[in-house]
C-alpha positions, 0 to 999 in steps of 0.5 A: 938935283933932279936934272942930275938924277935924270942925266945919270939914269939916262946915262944908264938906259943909253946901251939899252936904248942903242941895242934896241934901236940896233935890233930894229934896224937889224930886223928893218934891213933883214926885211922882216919889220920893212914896210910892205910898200918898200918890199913891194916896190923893190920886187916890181923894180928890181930882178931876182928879189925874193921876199918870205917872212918868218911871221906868216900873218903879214903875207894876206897884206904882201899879197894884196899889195903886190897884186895892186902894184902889178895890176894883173891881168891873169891871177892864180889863186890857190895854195902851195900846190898852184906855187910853181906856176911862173907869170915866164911862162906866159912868155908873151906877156909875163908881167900880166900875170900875178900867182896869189898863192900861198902854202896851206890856205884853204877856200876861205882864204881864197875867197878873202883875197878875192873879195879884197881887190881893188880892181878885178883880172880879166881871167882868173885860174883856181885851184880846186883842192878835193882836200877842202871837200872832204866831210871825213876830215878832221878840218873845216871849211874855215880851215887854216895852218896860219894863225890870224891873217894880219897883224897891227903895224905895232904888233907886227914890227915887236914880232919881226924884232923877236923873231930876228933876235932867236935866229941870230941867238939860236944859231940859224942865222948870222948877223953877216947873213942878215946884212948881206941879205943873199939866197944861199943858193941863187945870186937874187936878193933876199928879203925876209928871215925865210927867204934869207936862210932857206933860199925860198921866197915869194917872187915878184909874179906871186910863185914861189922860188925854192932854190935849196930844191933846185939847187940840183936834182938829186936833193929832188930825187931825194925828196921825192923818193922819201915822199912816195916812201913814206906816203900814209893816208892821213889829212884832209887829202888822203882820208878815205870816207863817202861824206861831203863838207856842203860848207865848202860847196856853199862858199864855193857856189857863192865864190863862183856866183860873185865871180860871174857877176863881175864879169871875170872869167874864171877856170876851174884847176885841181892838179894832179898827184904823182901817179904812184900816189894816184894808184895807191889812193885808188887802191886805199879806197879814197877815191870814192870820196874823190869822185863824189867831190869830183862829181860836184865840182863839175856840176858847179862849173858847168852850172856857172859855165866856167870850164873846170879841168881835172888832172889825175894820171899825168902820164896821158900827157908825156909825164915820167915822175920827174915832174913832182918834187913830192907826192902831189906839189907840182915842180915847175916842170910840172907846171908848165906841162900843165898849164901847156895843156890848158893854154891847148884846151883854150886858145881864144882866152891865152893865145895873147899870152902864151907861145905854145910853140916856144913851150914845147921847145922848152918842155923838150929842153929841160934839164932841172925840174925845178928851175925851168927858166935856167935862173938859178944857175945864174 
């Protein structure tokens, strides 16, 4: 009796049971609940594999992952506005190059990453982001705009299966979308809820790939028209103020004593604003906190003997205002024009890495900002 009871409540649970195993599989094959170590593997393998998840605390753990499958020699560290930096542009040898960026972390997350490492890079390049600095601001040294940094392997593969379910039942994303896994704009493949329907993702160097921006370049003429229009002076960037967060510049000091200690040379980089931006924060009176940070920074630097380079009016260097996708995130353009200008400053640490001549050809011969290497054209 009790066999026939179970038989039939089992009979009962199999279409649950088959609709749940068919979301997993739907949320494992979208990329958002696949292993790191599959993701991991099939970028460092395959060519124009973008990965971007819609649940953010997995992307400490792909970073790290990624950067011990590459084994680098150069690492970029930073947030979205380092993103565009490309390991093609060390045309030499690109495959040495890893980008640790990710959107909107701060020090404390820099140092995390660092600190995480299995094996130090020969030659690291840090953002400096005066955003991190400001006392006057409202966010901290420990600031954030993620949640927590990782997730258990159960708590993360629940996520990713709810996530999938409220795109496909919300309309933002199809189930044929999902199966076929394409950037809606390049021919690569995507992994990941993002990357799947916004064409943006983590490439297997560590930038970020954007294709909805590079698709063409009124879309960013557009963007960052409305960018310069709209511009306020609120956040940690734009408050204008005289007074310095000293727990930034104690992590910062300790960040850069650990650094030295390991034999790792280290080059200091804050990137520049869109010069319209520049003058109207000269204008609004927040440079004097700039400048005090600035004045730091330096000091620091100096201190440890790291070089430490400070862009602000970019025009200096042939820049027009097409080199910006908004008022301070650098496109790829941009990127390039500044890492040329370090690959000038320092010949010693990056002529194994770069052919300087090859870039200023392809600095003369750009026709989308945003796609400098031609790939999405592709």
């Amino acid at each position: 009796m009790i066999w026939r009871l179970l038989a039939k409540l089992g009979l009962l649970c199999l279409p649950l049971i088959f609709l749940t195993l068919a979301l997993a599989g739907l949320a494992w094959h979208s990329g958002e609940a696949m292993p790191l170590s599959i993701i991991v593997e099939r970028q460092q393998n395959e060519a124009a594999v973008i990965y971007a998840p819609a649940v953010t605390e997995k992307i400490l753990d792909y970073k790290l992952a990624s950067y011990q499958a590459r084994r680098p020699e150069i690492l970029i560290l930073g947030n979205s506005l380092m993103l565009q930096i490309r390991g093609g542009f060390f045309n030499k040898r690109p495959a040495t190059v890893y980008n640790a960026g990710v959107g909107g972390w701060w020090l404390k997350q820099i140092v995390e990453f660092y600190q995480s490492l299995d094996h130090a890079p020969a030659l690291i390049i840090t953002l400096i982001d005066f955003g991190w600095f400001n006392g006057e601001s409202e966010l901290d040294s420990a600031g954030t705009f993620f949640g927590p940094f990782r997730a258990d392997a159960y708590g993360g593969a629940r996520q990713a299966v709810i996530e999938t379910v409220h795109r496909v039942l919300g309309g933002k994303l199809s189930i044929p979308q999902i199966l076929e896994r394409r950037d809606p704009v390049a021919a690569g493949q995507s992994l990941g809820l993002e990357a799947i329907g916004r064409g943006t993702g983590y490439r297997a160097d560590g930038s970020r790939q954007l294709s909805f921006m590079g698709e063409s370049n009124s879309l960013q003429d557009e963007k960052r028209a409305s960018a310069l229009r709209d511009f306020g002076f609120a956040g940690a960037r734009f408050t204008p103020g005289s007074r310095i967060n000293e727990d930034s510049f104690a992590m910062l000091d300790a960040f850069l004593a650990q650094v030295k200690a390991d034999g790792v040379m280290l080059i200091g980089l804050t990137t520049p604003y869109h010069f319209q931006v520049h003058e109207r924060m000269r204008e609004a009176g927040i440079f004097l906190n700039m400048e005090l940070i600035l004045a730091r920074t330096q000091e620091l630097f100096a201190a440890y003997g790291f070089p430490y380079h400070h862009f602000s009016d970019m025009r200096a260097y042939g820049a027009s205002g097409s080199e910006w996708y908004d008022s301070h995130h650098l496109n790829e353009l941009g990127a390039l024009l500044v890492l040329s200008v370090l690959f000038e400053r320092h010949p010693d640490l990056f002529e194994d890495y770069a052919d300087q001549e090859a870039l200023k050809a392809l600095l003369a011969n750009i026709s989308n900002p945003m796609d400098v290497l031609n790939e999405l054209a592709k």
